[in-house]
C-alpha positions in Angstrom: -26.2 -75.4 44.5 -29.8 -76.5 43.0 -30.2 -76.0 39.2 -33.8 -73.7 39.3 -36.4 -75.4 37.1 -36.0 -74.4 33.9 -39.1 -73.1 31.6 -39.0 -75.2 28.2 -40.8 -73.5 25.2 -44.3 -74.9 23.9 -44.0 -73.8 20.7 -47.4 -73.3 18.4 -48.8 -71.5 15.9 -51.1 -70.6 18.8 -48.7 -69.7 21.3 -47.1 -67.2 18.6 -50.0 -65.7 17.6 -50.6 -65.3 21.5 -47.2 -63.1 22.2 -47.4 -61.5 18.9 -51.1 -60.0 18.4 -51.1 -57.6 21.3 -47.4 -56.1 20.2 -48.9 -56.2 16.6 -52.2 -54.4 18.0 -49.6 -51.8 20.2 -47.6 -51.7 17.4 -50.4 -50.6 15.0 -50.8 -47.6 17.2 -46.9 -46.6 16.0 -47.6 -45.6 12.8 -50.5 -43.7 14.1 -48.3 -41.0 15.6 -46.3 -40.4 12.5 -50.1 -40.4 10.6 -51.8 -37.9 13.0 -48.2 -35.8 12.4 -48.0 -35.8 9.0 -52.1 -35.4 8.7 -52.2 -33.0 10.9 -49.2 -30.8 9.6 -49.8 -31.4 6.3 -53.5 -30.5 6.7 -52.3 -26.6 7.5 -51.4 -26.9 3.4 -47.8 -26.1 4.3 -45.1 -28.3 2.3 -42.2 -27.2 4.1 -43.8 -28.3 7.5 -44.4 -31.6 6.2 -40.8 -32.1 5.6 -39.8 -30.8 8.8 -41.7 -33.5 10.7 -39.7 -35.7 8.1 -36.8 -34.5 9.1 -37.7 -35.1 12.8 -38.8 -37.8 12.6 -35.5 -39.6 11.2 -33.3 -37.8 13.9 -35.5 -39.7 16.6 -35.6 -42.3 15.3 -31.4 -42.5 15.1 -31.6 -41.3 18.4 -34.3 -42.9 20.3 -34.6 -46.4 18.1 -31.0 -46.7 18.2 -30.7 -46.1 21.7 -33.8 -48.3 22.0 -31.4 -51.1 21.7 -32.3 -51.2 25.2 -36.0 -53.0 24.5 -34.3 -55.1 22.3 -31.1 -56.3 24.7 -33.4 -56.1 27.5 -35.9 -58.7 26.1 -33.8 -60.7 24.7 -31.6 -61.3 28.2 -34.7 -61.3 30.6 -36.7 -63.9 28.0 -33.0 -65.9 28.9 -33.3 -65.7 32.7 -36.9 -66.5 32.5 -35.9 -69.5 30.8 -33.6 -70.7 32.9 -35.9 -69.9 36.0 -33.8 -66.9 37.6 -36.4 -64.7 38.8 -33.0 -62.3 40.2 -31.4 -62.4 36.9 -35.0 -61.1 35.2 -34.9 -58.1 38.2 -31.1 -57.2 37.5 -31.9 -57.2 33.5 -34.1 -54.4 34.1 -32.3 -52.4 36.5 -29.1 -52.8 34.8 -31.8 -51.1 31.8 -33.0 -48.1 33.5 -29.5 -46.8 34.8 -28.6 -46.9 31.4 -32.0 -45.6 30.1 -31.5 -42.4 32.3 -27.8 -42.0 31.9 -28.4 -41.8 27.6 -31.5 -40.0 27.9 -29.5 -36.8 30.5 -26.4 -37.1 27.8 -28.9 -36.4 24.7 -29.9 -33.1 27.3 -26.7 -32.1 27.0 -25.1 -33.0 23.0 -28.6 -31.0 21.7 -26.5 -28.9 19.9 -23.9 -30.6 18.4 -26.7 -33.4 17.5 -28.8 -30.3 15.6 -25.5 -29.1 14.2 -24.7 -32.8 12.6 -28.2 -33.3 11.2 -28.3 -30.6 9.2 -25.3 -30.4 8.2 -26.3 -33.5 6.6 -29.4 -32.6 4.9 -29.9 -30.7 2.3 -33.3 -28.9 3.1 -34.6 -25.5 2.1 -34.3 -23.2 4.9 -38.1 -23.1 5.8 -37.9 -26.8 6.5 -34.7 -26.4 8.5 -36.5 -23.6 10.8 -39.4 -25.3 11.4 -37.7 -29.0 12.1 -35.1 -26.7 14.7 -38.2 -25.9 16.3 -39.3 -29.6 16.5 -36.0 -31.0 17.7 -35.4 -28.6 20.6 -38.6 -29.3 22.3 -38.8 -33.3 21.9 -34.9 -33.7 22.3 -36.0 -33.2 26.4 -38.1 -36.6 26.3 -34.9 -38.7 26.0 -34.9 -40.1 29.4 -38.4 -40.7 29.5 -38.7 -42.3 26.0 -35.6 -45.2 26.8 -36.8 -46.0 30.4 -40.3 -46.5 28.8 -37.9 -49.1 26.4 -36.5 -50.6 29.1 -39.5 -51.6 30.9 -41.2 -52.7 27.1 -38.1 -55.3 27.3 -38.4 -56.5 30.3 -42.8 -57.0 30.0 -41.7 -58.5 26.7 -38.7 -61.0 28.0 -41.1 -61.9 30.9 -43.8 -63.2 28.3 -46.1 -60.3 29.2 -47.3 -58.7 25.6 -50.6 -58.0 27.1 -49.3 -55.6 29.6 -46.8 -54.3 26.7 -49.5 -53.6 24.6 -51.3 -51.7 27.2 -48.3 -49.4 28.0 -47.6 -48.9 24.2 -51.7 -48.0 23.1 -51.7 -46.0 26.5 -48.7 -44.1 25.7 -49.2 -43.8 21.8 -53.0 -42.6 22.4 -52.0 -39.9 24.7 -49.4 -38.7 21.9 -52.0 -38.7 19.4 -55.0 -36.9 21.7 -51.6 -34.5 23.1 -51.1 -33.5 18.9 -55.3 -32.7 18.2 -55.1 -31.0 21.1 -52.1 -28.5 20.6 -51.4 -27.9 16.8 -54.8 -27.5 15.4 -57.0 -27.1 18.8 -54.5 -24.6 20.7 -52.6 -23.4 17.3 -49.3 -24.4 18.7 -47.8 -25.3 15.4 -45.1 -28.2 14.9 -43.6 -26.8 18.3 -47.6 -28.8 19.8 -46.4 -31.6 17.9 -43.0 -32.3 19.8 -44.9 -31.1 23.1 -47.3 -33.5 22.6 -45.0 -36.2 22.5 -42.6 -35.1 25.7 -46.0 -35.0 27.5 -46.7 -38.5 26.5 -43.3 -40.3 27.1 -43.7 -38.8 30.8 -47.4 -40.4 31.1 -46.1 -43.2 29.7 -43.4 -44.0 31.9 -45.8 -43.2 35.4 -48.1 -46.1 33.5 -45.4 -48.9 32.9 -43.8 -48.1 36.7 -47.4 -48.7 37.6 -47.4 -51.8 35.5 -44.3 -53.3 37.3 -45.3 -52.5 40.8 -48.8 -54.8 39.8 -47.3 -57.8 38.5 -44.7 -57.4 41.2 -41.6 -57.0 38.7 -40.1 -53.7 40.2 -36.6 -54.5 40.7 -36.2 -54.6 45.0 -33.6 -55.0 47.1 -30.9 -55.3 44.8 -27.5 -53.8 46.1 -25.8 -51.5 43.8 -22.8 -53.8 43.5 -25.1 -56.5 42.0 -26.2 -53.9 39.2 -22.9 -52.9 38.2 -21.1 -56.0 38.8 -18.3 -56.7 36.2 -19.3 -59.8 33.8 -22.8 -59.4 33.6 -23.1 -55.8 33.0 -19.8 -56.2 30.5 -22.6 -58.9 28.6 -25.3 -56.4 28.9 -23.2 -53.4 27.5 -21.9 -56.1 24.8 -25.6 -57.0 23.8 -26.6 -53.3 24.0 -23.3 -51.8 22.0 -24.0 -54.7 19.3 -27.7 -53.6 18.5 -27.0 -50.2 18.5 -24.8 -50.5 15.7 -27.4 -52.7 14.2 -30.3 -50.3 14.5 -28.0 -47.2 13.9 -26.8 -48.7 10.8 -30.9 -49.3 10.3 -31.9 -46.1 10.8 -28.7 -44.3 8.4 -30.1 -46.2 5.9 -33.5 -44.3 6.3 -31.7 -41.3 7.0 -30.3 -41.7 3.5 -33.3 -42.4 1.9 -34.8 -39.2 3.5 -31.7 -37.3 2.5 -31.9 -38.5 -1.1 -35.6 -37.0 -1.2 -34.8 -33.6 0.4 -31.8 -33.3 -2.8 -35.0 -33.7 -5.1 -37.0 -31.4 -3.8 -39.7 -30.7 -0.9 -42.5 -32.4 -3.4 -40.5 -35.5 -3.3 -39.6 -35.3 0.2 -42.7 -35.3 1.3 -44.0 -37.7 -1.3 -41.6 -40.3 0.3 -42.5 -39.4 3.6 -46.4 -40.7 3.0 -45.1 -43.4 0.9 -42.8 -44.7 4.2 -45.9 -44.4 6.3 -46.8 -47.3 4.4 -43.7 -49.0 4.7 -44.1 -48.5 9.2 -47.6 -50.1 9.1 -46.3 -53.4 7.6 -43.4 -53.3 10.0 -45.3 -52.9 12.9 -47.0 -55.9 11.6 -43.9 -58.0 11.2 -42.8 -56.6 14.3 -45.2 -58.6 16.3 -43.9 -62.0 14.9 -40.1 -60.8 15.9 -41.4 -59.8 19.3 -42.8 -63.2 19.6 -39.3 -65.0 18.5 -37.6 -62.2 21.0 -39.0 -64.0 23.6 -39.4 -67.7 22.5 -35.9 -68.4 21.1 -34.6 -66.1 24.3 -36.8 -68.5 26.6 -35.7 -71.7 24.8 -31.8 -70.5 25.3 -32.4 -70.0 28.8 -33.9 -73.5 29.3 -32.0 -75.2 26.8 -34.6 -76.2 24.8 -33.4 -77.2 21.6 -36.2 -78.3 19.9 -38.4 -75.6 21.1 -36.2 -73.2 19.9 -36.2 -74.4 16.1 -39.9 -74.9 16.4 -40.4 -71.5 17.1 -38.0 -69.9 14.3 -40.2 -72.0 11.3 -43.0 -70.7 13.0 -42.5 -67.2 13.2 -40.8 -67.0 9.8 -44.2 -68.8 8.2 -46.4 -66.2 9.9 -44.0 -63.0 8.9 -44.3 -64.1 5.1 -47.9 -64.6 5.1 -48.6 -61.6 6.8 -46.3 -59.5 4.6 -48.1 -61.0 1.4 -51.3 -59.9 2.8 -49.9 -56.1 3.8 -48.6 -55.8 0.4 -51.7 -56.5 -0.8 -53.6 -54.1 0.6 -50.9 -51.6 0.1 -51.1 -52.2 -3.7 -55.3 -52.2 -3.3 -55.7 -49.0 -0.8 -52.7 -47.2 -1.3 -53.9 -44.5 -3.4 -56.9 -43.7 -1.3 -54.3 -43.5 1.7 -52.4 -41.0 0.1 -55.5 -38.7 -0.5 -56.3 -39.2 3.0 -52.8 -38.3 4.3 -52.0 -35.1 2.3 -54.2 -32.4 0.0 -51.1 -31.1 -2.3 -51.5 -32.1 -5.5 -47.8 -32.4 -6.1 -47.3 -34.7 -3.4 -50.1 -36.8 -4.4 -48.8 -37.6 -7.7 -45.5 -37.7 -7.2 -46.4 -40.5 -4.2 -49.1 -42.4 -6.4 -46.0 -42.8 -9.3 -43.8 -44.9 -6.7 -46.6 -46.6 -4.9 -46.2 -49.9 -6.4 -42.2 -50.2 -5.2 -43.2 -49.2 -1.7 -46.2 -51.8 -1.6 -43.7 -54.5 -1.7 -41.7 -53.6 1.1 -43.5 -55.5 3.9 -43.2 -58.8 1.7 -39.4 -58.3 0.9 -39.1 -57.2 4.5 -40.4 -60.2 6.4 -38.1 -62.3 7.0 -35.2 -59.7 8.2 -38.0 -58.9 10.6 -38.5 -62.6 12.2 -34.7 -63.0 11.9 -34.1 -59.8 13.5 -36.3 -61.5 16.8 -34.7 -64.8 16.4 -30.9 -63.2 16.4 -32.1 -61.0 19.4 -33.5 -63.4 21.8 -30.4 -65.6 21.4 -28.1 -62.8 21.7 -26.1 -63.2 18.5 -25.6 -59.9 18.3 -22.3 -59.6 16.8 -23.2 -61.9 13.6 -26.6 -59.3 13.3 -24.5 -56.1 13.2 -22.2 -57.2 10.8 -24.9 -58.3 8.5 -26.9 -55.4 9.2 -23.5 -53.6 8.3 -22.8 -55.7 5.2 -26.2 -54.8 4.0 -25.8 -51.3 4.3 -22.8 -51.5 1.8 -24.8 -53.1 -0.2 -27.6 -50.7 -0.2 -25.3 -47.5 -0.8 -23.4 -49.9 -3.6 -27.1 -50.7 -5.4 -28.2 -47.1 -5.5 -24.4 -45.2 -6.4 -24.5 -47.9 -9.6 -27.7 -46.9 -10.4 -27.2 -43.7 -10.5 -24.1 -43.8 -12.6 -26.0 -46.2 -15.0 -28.9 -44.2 -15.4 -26.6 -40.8 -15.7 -29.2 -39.1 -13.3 -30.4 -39.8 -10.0 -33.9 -41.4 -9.8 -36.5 -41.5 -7.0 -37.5 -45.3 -8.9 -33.7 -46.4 -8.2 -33.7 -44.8 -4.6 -37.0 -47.5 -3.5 -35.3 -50.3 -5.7 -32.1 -49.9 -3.8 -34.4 -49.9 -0.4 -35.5 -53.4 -1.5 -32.6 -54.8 -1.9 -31.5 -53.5 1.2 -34.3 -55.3 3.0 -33.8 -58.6 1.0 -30.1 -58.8 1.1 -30.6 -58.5 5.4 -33.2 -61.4 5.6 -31.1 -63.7 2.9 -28.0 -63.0 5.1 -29.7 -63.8 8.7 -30.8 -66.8 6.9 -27.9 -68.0 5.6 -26.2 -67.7 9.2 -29.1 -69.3 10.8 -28.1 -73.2 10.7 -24.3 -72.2 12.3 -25.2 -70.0 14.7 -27.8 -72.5 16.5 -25.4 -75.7 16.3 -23.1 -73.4 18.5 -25.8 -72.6 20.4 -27.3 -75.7 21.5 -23.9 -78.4 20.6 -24.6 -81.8 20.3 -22.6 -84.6 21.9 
């Protein structure tokens, strides 16, 4: 059989910046959901709302960003097979995604419930915010499928080396969510129950836009036979890639969850003070996130094509760009950040209580940065396992940091709840480090 031509990585600065600005740019538009939420909600003057879209906001993520493993396995195996020039292998990635996509998203349908029941059972929230989130949940909890099919197809536009058409779908489908919010809490008076609408509305716009997408560039998986989807080694891989970074991003998203929880304990002032404050914290990731996106499908390319050299080139060059961009976002946090938390909420309360821990939430994006690039590098290679246990380990960590604090200081603290969030970040990007040198000898052995 003929080896297919392989696609080696040219790896610049340029090239980067390339992949990464239009995820950054769709990314941007992210944050602007949970802005327009929290601005919007908070602007009825109504604390216990506010930390209701908290709340809901953390359970979706678990759900949906965990399960959205599937953007992240799904780039990281097509960016592979684009690399080593197997157009069939790029097809199968995605429609291995999808069946998955659908089959998660139909047994979220049907574990609403018991998933309402667990969360809060877990927090400890005052029972106005606990009616109003139930509200919330029951309504966007139907947007399951549509919301991880739309991840899938982001991972395979990503894998393929196609940000611009990624950053369409994302700005198309975050825009809609924001217009769908204006339009039914404060225009139509639908409450938080509009906010949730709003967003089921735009996952199912969404998804009719990237299908749309596919069918353009010609990258709707055809003629594959059923067998080839499900057959045994490579959808045992997939599973493995997917299983691996849901662990990771579940053990991600607990240790928001936890931070959240910690707030609710203190109070619906300080709830919703760190809810603002974390705003902050999503518009540097989204930042980051572009430069990860980028080594997604670089390092996932240069594995494909075996491209040694290309691959190292790209990790030094994304990490450079992630730090410098996480310097500058941290600056501006520290500059602007009290005028963004006047803009985001009128209570008084809140205001101060978010202004006090301002300066420990500016530094996140910096801290951040590199567990970010690392993050893309580990995920376009598909070393997986070594990123959930370190994503594990950090957690430990993170939960160690902030117990000790707490029995230092005799009290619990909001101050030693953001401290022990920054180590939590620093601890993931030193460890991914650390691996690093390993990991790619294995990967591309020398003679």
């Amino acid at each position: 059989m003929l080896e297919r031509a392989r696609r080696p990585v040219a790896a610049t600065a340029a090239s980067v910046i390339a992949l990464a600005a239009p995820l950054m740019l769709a990314h941007l538009t992210e944050p602007l959901i949970g802005l327009v939420d929290t601005a919007v909600i908070g602007r009825l003057g109504e604390v216990h709302l506010l930390g209701a879209v908290a709340i809901g906001a953390v359970l979706f993520d678990m759900l949906f960003w965990g399960l959205g493993s599937l953007r992240m396995s799904t780039a990281g195996l097509t960016a592979q097979a684009h690399g080593a020039g197997d157009d069939r292998d790029v097809a199968l990635a995605l429609a291995r995604a999808l069946a998955l996509a659908v089959s998660l998203g139909v047994v979220l349908i049907v574990l609403q419930r018991p998933i309402m029941a667990a969360t809060f059972a877990l927090m400890d929230t005052s029972p106005a915010v606990d009616a109003a989130a139930r509200a919330y949940i029951a309504i966007r909890i139907w947007s399951g499928p549509l919301a991880l099919s739309n991840y899938a197809i982001l991972g395979s536009l990503i894998g393929r080396g196609r940000t611009d058409l990624g950053l369409l779908l994302q700005v198309g489908l975050n825009l809609t969510k924001v217009a769908g919010t204006i339009l039914f809490v404060p225009g139509l008076g639908w409450g938080i129950e509009g906010a949730a609408f709003a967003t089921l509305l735009a996952e199912a716009i969404g998804l009719l836009g990237g299908v749309l997408l596919l069918r353009r560039i010609g990258g709707l998986p055809r003629g594959l036979a059923w067998g080839a989807i499900v057959e045994g080694p490579a959808l045992r891989r997939m599973l493995a890639v997917n299983r691996d970074v849901a662990i990771r991003t579940v053990a991600l998203l607990s240790a928001f969850a936890f931070f959240t929880a910690q707030g609710a304990r203190a109070g619906d002032v300080a709830l919703a003070a760190n809810a603002v404050l974390y705003n902050l914290f999503l518009i540097g990731s989204y930042f980051l996130d572009g430069f990860a996106t980028a080594a997604e499908q670089l390092c996932g390319q240069a594995v494909g094509a075996r491209d040694e050299r290309g691959f190292r080139r790209t990790v030094g060059l994304t990490l450079g760009l992630s730090l410098g961009v996480g310097a500058v976002v941290s600056a501006a946090a520290f500059v602007g950040g009290s005028a963004f938390i006047d803009a985001i909420s009128t209570n008084e309360a809140v205001r101060e209580a978010a202004k006090l821990y301002l300066p420990l939430a500016a530094l996140t994006p910096l801290i951040g940065a590199a567990a970010f690039t690392f993050d893309g590098v580990y995920v376009g290679a598909t070393w997986t396992a070594a990123m959930r246990n370190l994503m594990l380990a950090a957690l430990a960590i993170y939960l160690a940091v902030f117990y000790g604090g707490v029995a230092l200081a005799g009290a619990w603290t909001n101050a030693g709840l953001w401290i022990a969030f920054l180590v939590f970040l620093g601890v993931r990007g030193f460890g991914q480090w650390w691996l690093y040198p390993g990991l790619a000898r294995r990967t591309f052995p020398t003679a």
